[in-house]
N, C-alpha and C positions, 0 to 999 in steps of 0.2 A: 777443534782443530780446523783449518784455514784449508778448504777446496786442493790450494797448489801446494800444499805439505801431504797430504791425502794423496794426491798422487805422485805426488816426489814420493812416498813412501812405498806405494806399490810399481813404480819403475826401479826403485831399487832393488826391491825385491824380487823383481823379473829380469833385472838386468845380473846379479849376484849370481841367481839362480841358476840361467844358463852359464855363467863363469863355469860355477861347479860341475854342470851337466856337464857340459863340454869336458873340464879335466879329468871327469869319471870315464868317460868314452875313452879318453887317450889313455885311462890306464890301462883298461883293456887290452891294448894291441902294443903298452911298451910298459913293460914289467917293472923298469925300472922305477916307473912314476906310483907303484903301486906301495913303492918300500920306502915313499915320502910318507905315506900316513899309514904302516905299517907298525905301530910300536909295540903288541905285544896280540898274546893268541886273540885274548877278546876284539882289542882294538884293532883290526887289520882289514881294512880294503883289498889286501892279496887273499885272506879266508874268503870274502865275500865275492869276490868275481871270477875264483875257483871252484865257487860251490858247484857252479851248474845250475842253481836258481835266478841268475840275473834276468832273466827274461820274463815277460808277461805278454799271454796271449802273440807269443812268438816276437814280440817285440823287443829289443835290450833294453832292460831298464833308464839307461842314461838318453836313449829318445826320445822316452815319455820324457824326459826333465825337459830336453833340449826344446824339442816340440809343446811342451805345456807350457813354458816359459814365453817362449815368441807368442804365444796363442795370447798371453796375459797382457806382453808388452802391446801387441796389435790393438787385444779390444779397448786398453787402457790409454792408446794416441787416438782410435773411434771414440771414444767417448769424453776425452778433451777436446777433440774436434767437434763435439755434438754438445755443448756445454748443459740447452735446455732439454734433451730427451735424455729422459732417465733408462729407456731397454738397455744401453751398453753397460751402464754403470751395472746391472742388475745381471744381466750377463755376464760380467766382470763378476760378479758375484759369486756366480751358477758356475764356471769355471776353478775362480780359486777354490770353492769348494769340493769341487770334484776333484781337484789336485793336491788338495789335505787330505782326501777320503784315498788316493791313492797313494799317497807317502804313507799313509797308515801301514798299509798293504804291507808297500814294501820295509818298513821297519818292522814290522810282523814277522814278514819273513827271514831279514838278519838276523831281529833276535833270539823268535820262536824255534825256526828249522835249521840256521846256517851256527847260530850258538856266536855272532862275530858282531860289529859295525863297525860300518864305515863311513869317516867320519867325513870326507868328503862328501856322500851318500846323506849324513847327519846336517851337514852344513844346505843343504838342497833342501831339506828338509824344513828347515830352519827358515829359509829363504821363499818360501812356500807358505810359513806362517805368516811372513811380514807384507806379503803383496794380500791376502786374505781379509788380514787385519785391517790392510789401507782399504780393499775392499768393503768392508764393512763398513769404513768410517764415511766413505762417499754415500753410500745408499742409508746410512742413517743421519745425513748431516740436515738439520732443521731447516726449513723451506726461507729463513731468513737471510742464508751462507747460504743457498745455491746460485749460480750466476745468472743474471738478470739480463732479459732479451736487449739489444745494443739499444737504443734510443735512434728512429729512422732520421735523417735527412729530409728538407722541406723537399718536395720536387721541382723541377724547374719552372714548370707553372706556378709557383706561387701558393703552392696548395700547406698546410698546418703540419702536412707526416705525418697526420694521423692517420690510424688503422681504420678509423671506421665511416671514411669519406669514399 
């Protein structure tokens, strides 16, 4: 897969992600948003953000999304911006990993403790795999598809542009 599909693929996936993050937060504070993806006892976003377990480490759950999300979109425009150093990409890495290790969590806990999901919460989820995935495909793309430092300019003097004059 092609550098700019790589990471088209993990900005959409941090761009979704927050969509979700975001609409999970609003269900919190408007009830009514919560009986859109409310269809039955299992499936119910309203089970889930009545539990009393939306939280981790006193934080709401839909912040980690909110805030993981921007974190991903960030280092993934740092690291188009930086085409020849590979730490963003690998960071990028280090991250979406960490925020599959914590969607785990939290599907653990709908499933495990709350007996619900929420599909909203599901779709985050989901959204999370697909920026991971672009992840990975950046930091394993064969050193022939990585992008190649620009070609310099003679300098005014008349000099070759080469590097080692």
């Amino acid at each position: 897969m092609e550098t700019r599909t790589l990471r088209s693929v993990v900005y959409l996936g941090a761009g979704l992600g927050i969509i979700a993050s975001i609409f999970s937060g609003l269900e919190t504070y408007y009830a009514s948003l919560r009986a859109v993806c409310s269809i039955n006892s299992f499936l119910s976003c309203g089970k889930v953000d009545s539990s009393g377990l939306t939280s981790t480490l006193g934080i709401p759950d839909y912040l980690w999304g909110i805030g993981g999300f921007i974190l991903i979109f960030v280092i993934a425009a740092i690291a188009e911006a930086r085409p020849r150093d590979r730490r963003p990409e690998y960071l990028l890495l280090l991250v979406t990993s960490a925020g599959i290790a914590l969607a785990a969590y939290f599907l653990y806990v709908e499933l495990a403790l709350i007996g619900a999901f929420c599909i909203v919460c599901g779709t985050s989820y989901v959204m999370g795999l697909v920026a991971w995935g672009g992840a990975i495909g950046l930091v394993r793309r064969p050193p022939e598809e990585r992008p190649r430092p620009p070609k310099r300019a003679r300098d005014s003097k008349g000099g070759s542009g080469r590097s080692d004059e």
